[in-house]
C-alpha positions as CSV (number, residue, x, y, z in Angstrom):
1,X,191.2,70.9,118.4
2,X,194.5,72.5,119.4
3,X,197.7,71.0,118.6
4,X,199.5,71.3,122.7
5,X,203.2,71.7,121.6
6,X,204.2,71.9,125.3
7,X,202.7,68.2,125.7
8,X,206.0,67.2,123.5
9,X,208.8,69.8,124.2
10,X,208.4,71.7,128.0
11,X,211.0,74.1,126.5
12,X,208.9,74.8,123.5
13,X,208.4,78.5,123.8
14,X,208.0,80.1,120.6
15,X,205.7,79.2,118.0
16,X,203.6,80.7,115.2
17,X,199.7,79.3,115.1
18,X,196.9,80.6,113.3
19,X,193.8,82.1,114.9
20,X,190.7,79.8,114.6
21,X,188.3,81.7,116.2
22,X,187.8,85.1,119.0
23,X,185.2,84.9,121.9
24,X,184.3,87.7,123.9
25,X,184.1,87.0,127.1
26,X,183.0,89.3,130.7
27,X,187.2,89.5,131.6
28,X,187.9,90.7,127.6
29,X,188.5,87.6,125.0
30,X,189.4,84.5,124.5
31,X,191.5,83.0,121.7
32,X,191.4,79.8,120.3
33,X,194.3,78.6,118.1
34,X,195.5,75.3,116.0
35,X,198.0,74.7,118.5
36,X,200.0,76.2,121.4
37,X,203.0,76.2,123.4
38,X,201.2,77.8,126.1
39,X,200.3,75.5,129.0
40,X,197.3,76.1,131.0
41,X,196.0,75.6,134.2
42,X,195.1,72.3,135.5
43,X,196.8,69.4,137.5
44,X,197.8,71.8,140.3
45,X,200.1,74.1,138.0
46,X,199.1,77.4,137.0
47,X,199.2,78.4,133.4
48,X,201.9,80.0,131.2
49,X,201.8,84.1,130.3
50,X,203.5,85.6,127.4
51,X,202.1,87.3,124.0
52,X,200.4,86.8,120.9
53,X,202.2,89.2,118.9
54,X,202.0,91.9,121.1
55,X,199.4,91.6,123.1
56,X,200.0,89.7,126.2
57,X,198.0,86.6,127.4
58,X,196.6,87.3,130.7
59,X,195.1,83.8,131.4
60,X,195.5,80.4,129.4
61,X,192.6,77.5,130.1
62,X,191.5,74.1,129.1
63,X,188.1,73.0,127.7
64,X,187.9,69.3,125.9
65,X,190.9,69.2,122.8
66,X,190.9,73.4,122.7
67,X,193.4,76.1,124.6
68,X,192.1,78.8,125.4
69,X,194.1,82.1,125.5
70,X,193.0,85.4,127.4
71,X,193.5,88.6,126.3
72,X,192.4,91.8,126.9
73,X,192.2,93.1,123.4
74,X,191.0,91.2,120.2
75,X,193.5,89.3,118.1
76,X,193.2,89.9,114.8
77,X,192.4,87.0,112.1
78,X,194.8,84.9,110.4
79,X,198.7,83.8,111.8
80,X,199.7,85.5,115.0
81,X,203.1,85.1,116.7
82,X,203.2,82.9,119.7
83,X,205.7,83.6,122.8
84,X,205.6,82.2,126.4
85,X,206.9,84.0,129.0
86,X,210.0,81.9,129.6
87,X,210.9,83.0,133.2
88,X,207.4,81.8,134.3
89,X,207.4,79.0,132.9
90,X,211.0,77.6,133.8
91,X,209.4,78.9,137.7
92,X,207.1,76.4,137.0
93,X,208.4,73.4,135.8
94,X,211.2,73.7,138.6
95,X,208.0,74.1,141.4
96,X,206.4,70.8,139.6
97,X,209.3,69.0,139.3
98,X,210.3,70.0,142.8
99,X,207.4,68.4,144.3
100,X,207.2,65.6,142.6
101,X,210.9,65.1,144.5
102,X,209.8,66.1,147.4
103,X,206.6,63.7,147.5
104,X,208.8,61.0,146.6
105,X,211.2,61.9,149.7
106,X,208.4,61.9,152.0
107,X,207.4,58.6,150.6
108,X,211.1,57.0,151.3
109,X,211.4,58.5,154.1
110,X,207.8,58.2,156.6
111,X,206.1,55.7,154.2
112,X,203.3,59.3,153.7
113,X,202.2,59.7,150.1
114,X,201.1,63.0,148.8
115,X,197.4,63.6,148.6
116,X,197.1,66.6,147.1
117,X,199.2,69.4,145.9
118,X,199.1,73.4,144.8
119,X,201.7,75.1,143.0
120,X,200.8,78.6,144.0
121,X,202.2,82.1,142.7
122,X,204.2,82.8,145.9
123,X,204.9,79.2,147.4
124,X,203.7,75.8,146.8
125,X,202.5,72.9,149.0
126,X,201.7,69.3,149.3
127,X,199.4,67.5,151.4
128,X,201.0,64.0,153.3
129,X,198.7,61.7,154.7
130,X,200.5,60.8,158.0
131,X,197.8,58.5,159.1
132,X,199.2,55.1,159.9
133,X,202.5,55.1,158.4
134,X,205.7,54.4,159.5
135,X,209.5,55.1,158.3
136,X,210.4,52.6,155.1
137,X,214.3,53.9,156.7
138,X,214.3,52.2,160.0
139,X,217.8,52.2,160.4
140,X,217.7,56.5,160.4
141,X,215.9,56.5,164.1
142,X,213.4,55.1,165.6
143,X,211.8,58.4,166.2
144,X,210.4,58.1,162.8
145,X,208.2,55.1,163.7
146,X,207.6,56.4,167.2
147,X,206.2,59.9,166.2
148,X,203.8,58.4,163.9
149,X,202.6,55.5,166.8
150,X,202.0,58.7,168.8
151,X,200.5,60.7,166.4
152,X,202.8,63.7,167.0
153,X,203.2,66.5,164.1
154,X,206.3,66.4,161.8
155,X,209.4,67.2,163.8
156,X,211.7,69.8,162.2
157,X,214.6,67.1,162.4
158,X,212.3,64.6,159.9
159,X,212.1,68.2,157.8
160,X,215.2,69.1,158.0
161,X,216.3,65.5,156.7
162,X,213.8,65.4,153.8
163,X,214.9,68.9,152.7
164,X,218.1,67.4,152.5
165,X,217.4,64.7,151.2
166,X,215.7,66.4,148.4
167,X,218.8,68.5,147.8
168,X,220.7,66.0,147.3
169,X,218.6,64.8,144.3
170,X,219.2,68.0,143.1
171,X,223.1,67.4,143.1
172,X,223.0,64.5,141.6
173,X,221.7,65.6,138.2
174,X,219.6,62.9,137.9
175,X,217.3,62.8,134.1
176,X,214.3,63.6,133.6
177,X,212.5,61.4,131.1
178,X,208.7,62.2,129.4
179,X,207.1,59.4,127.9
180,X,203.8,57.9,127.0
181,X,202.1,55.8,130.0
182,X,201.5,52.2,129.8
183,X,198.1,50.8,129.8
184,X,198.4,49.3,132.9
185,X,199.9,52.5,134.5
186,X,196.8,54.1,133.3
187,X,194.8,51.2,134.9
188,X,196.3,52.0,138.2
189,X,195.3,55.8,138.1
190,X,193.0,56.3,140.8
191,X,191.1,59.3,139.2
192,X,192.6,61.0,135.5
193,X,190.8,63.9,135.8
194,X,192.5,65.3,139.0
195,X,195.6,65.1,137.4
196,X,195.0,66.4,133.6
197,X,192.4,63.7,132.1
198,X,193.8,63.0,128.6
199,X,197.4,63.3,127.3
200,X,198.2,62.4,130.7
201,X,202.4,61.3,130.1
202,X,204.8,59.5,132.4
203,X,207.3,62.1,134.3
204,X,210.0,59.7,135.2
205,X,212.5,61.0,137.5
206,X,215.4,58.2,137.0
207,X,215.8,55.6,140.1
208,X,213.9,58.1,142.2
209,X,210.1,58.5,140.9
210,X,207.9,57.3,137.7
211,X,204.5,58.8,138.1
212,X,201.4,60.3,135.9
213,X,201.5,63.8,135.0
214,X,200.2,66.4,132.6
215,X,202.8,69.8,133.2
216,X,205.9,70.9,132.3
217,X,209.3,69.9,133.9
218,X,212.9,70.2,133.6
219,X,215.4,67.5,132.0
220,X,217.5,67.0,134.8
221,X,216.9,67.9,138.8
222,X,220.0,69.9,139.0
223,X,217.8,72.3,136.7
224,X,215.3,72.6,139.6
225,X,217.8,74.5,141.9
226,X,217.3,74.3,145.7
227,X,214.7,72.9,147.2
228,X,213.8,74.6,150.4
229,X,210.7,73.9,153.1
230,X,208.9,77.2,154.8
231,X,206.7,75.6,157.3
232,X,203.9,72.7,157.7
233,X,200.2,72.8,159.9
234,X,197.8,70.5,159.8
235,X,194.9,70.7,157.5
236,X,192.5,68.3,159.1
237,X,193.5,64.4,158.8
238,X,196.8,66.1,156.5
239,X,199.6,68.3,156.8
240,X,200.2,71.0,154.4
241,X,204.1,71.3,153.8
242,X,205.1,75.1,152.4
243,X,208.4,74.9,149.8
244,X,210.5,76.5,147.2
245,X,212.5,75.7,144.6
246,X,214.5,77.0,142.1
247,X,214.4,80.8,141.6
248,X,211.9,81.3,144.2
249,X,214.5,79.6,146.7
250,X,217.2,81.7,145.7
251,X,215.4,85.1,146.1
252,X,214.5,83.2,150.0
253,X,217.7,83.1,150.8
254,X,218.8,86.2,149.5
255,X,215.9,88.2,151.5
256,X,217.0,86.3,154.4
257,X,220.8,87.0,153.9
258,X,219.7,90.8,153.7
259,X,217.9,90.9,156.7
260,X,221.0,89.1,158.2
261,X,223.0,92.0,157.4
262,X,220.8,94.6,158.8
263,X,220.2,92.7,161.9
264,X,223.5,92.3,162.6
265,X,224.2,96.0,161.8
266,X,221.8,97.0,164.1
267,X,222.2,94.5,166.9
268,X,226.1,95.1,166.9
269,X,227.1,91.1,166.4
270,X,227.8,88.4,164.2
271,X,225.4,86.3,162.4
272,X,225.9,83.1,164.8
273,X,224.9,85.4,167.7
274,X,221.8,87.3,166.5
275,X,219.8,84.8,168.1
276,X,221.3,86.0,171.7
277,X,221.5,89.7,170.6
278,X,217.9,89.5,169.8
279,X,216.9,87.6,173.2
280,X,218.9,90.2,175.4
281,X,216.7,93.3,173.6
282,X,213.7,91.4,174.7
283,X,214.7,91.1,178.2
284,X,215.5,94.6,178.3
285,X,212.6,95.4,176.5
286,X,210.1,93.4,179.1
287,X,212.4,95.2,181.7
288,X,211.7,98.3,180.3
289,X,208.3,97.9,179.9
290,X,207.5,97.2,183.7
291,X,209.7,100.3,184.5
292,X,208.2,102.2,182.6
293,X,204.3,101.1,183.8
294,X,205.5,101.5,187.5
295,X,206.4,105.4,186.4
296,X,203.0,105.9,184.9
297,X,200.9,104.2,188.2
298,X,203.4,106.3,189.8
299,X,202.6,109.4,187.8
300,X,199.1,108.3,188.2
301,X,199.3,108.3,191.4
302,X,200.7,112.1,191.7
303,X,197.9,113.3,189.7
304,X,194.7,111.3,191.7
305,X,196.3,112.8,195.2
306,X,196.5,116.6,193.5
307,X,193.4,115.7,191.9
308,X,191.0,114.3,195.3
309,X,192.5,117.7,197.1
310,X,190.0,119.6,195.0
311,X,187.6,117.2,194.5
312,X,183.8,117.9,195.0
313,X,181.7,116.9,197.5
314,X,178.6,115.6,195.3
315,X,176.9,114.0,198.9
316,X,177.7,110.2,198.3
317,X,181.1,110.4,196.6
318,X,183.8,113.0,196.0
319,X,184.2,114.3,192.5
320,X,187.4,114.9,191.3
321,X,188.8,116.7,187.8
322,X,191.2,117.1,185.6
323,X,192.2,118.5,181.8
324,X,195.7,118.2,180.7
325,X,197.8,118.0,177.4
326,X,200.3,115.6,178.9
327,X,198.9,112.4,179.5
328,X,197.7,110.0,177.0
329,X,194.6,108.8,176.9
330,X,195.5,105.4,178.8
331,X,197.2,107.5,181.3
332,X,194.2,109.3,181.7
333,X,192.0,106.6,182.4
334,X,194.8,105.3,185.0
335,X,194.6,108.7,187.2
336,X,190.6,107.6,187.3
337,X,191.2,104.0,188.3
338,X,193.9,105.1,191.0
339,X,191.6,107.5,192.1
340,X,189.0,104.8,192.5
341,X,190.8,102.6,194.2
342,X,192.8,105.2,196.7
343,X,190.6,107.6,196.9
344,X,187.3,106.2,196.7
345,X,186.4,109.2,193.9
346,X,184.4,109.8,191.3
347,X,186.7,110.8,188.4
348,X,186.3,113.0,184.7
349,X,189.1,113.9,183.0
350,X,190.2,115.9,179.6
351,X,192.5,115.8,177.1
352,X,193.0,119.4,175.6
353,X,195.8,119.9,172.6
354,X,196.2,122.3,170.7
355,X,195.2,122.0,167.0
356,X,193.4,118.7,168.0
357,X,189.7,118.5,165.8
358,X,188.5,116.2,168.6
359,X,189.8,115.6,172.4
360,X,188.9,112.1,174.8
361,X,186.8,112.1,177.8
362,X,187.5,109.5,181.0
363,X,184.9,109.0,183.3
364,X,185.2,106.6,186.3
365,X,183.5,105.9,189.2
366,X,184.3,103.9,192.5
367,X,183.5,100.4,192.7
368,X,179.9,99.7,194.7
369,X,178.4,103.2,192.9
370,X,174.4,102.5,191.7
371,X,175.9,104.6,188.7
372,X,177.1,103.2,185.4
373,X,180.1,105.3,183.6
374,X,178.8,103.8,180.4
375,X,175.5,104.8,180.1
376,X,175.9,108.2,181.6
377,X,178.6,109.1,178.1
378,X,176.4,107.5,176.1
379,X,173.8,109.5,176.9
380,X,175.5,112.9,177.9
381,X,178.1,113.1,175.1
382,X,176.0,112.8,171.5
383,X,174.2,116.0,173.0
384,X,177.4,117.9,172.0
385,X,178.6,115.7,168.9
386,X,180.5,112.9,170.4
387,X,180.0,109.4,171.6
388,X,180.9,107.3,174.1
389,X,180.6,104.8,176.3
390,X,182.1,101.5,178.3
391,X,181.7,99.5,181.8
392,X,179.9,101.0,185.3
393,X,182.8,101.6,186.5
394,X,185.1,103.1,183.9
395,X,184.0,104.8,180.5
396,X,185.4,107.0,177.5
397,X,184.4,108.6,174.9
398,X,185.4,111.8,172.7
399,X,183.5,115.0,171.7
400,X,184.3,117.9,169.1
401,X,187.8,119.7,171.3
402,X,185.6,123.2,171.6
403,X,182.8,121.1,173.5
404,X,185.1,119.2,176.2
405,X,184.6,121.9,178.8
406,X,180.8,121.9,178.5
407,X,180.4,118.0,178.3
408,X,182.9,118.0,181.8
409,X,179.8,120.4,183.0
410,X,176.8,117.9,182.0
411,X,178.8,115.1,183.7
412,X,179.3,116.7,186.7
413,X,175.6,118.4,186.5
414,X,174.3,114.7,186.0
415,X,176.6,113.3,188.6
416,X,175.8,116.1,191.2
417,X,171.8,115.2,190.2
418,X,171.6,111.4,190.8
419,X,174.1,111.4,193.4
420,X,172.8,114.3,195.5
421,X,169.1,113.1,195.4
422,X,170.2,109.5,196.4
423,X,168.9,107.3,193.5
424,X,170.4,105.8,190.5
C-alpha cells in the first residue's frame, strides 16, 4: 500500500519514501514506494512528473492502494528522494480547479451540468448536456430559455458571459476547502470509479461549488489565474467547451498580443482596426486574383492562336504543339483547353527547364473526339519512364526531361494513327 501524501497536502511536493519493490516493464520500469506526493492519472487529470533522486519519472499510475512511478532507468533499493515537478503540477490543479468553476457557471447560468470532462496537456474541456434545460437566471435574457426551446448551439454572448462570470470567481478570492465526504454525499455519487473510486474527498469551492473529487487544487480561486474559453462543437447529444486557465491562459494572451503586434506592423494600423485592414487585403486579394486569371486566359489565349497556325492536319482534327519554360503547368493545360474550345484542336504541350530531373506533359483533345487523353498517357508515357493519365478530354502526366521530345513524338504518332484511320 502507498501512503498518497498529495491526498492530504496538493502542495506537498517533496518527500523522501523508501523503495518497496522495481518491475520491469515493456516502456522501462516501474516503482513502487510506501508513499508518494506524486499524483497519478485518473479522474480526468493527468499525472504529476518530477524525479526520484535523479532520475525523472516519466509516467505515474494507479492500481488498487499502490502508485506506480515510471522510469526509464532502475531505482536502486532502499530510501530515494522524492520531487514533483512543481510547475506541472500547480498547471494542474489551476486546470481542475478551473473546471470545476466553470461547470458550476454553466450550471447557474443554462441549468447544463457537466457530463464529462478532460484535462489535456495543451487545453482542457468539459462536456454540457444542453438537452432540455433552461437558464436558472431568467432575469439575464430571455434568449437563454429561447435558444435552448429551439435547440440552437451556445451563442458566443452566453460564452462570453460565463467566461466572465468565471473570472469573476477568480477575483474574488474565494477558499478552497478539502475535506472528507459525508456518507450521504457518497450515497448520491452516481458512479465512484469515474471519478477516483476510493479516497474520493469533498473539493468545496465556498458559496459557489461542493462536489466529489480525487485531484489536486488550489486554496483559493484567485490562485487559478484567468479563465479563458477557446471554442465549443458539438460532440453528439453534448457540446465540448475548449478552456484555459492559469498559466496556460496567460501564455494565450501573450501569443495573441504578439501576433497583434506583427499584424499591425504589417497591416500599417492600430489594433481596433486590424479587423478592417485585414478585410480590405482580402478584397484586394480576390480582386487580384481575378486579374490576374483574366491575364493567364488571356496569355492563353495568345499562345492557342500562335499555336493552331502551325497545327497539323491529322485528318479529323488539327494538331497543335508547344514546349516552353515559361508557363506553369496549369498554364499549360489552359493553352490546351482554350485551344479546345476556340480552335477545335487537338493539343500536347511541354515543359522544358533547365536542370529540371523531370518535365510535365498536357494533352487535350476537343470535346465530341472518340479518343480519351487519359488512356492514351497512360499507355504511351511508362514506355519512356513516366506516367500519366486523366479525363477524355484533358490529361497529364510527366516523363524523365531527356524523353519529353520523344514521348511528344509517340503522341502525335498515336494521334496521327487512330485519327487518320478513322477509329478509336
Amino acid at each position: 500500500m502507498t501512503d498518497r501524501l498529495y491526498l492530504k497536502d496538493s502542495e506537498c511536493l517533496e518527500c523522501s519514501a523508501r523503495v518497496l519493490k522495481v518491475i520491469r516493464v515493456d516502456e522501462g520500469y516501474e516503482v513502487v514506494l510506501n508513499r508518494s506526493p506524486f499524483y497519478p492519472e485518473t479522474g480526468g487529470q493527468g499525472s504529476d512528473r518530477g524525479w526520484l533522486d535523479d532520475e525523472p519519472v516519466l509516467e505515474v499510475r494507479l492500481e488498487g492502494d499502490q502508485v506506480f512511478h515510471r522510469t526509464a532507468r532502475p531505482v536502486k533499493p532502499g530510501l530515494v528522494r522524492c520531487r514533483v515537478d512543481g510547475h506541472r503540477r500547480m498547471d494542474q490543479m489551476q486546470q481542475h480547479s478551473g473546471q470545476h468553476v466553470l461547470s458550476q457557471v454553466f450550471i447557474d447560468l443554462l441549468g447544463a451540468p457537466t457530463r464529462a470532462f478532460h484535462l489535456g496537456e495543451r487545453s482542457s474541456t468539459i462536456d454540457l448536456d444542453l438537452q432540455g434545460t433552461v437558464s436558472k437566471t431568467q432575469d439575464r435574457g430571455s434568449w437563454y430559455r429561447e435558444g435552448r426551446e429551439r435547440g440552437k448551439e451556445l451563442e458566443d454572448a452566453q460564452l462570453a458571459l460565463a467566461e466572465a462570470e468565471a473570472n469573476d470567481v477568480v477575483r474574488q478570492a474565494l477558499p478552497v476547502r478539502i475535506t472528507a465526504p459525508t456518507v450521504a454525499e457518497l450515497a448520491e455519487a452516481p458512479d465512484l470509479s469515474a471519478i477516483g473510486g476510493a479516497h474520493l474527498r469533498i473539493v468545496d469551492i465556498h458559496g459557489l461549488n461542493r462536489s466529489l473529487c480525487c485531484g489536486t487544487h488550489v486554496r483559493s480561486t484567485a490562485e487559478i489565474g484567468p479563465i479563458k474559453i477557446l471554442s465549443f462543437e458539438r460532440r453528439g447529444s453534448l457540446w465540448r467547451v475548449e478552456f484555459l486557465c492559469g498559466y496556460r491562459s496567460q501564455m494565450h494572451y501573450g501569443k495573441l498580443h504578439r501576433m497583434a503586434q506583427q499584424l499591425t506592423r504589417l497591416c500599417s494600423a492600430p489594433p481596433e482596426r486590424l479587423a478592417e485592414a485585414v478585410e480590405e487585403l482580402l478584397a484586394l486579394r480576390l480582386d487580384g486574383s481575378r486579374r490576374l486569371n483574366q491575364l493567364r486566359r488571356d496569355l492563353a489565349d495568345v499562345h492557342a492562336e500562335l499555336a493552331a497556325q502551325r497545327a497539323l492536319d491529322l485528318g479529323d482534327v488539327k494538331l497543335a504543339e508547344l514546349v516552353t519554360s515559361r508557363l506553369s503547368e496549369k498554364e499549360l493545360r489552359l493553352v490546351g483547353e482554350r485551344l479546345a474550345l476556340l480552335h477545335r484542336c487537338a493539343f500536347v504541350g511541354g515543359i522544358a527547364q533547365e536542370g529540371k530531373a523531370k518535365t510535365s506533359i498536357v494533352l487535350s483533345l476537343p470535346a465530341g473526339s472518340p479518343l480519351h487523353a487519359g488512356q492514351i498517357l497512360d499507355r504511351i508515357l511508362p514506355m519512356l519512364g513516366g506516367r500519366g493519365g486523366g479525363r477524355p478530354e484533358l490529361a497529364q502526366g510527366g516523363v524523365p526531361a531527356s524523353s519529353l521530345r520523344p514521348a511528344m513524338e509517340k503522341i502525335r504518332a498515336e494521334l496521327a494513327r487512330q485519327l487518320g484511320q478513322g477509329r478509336p
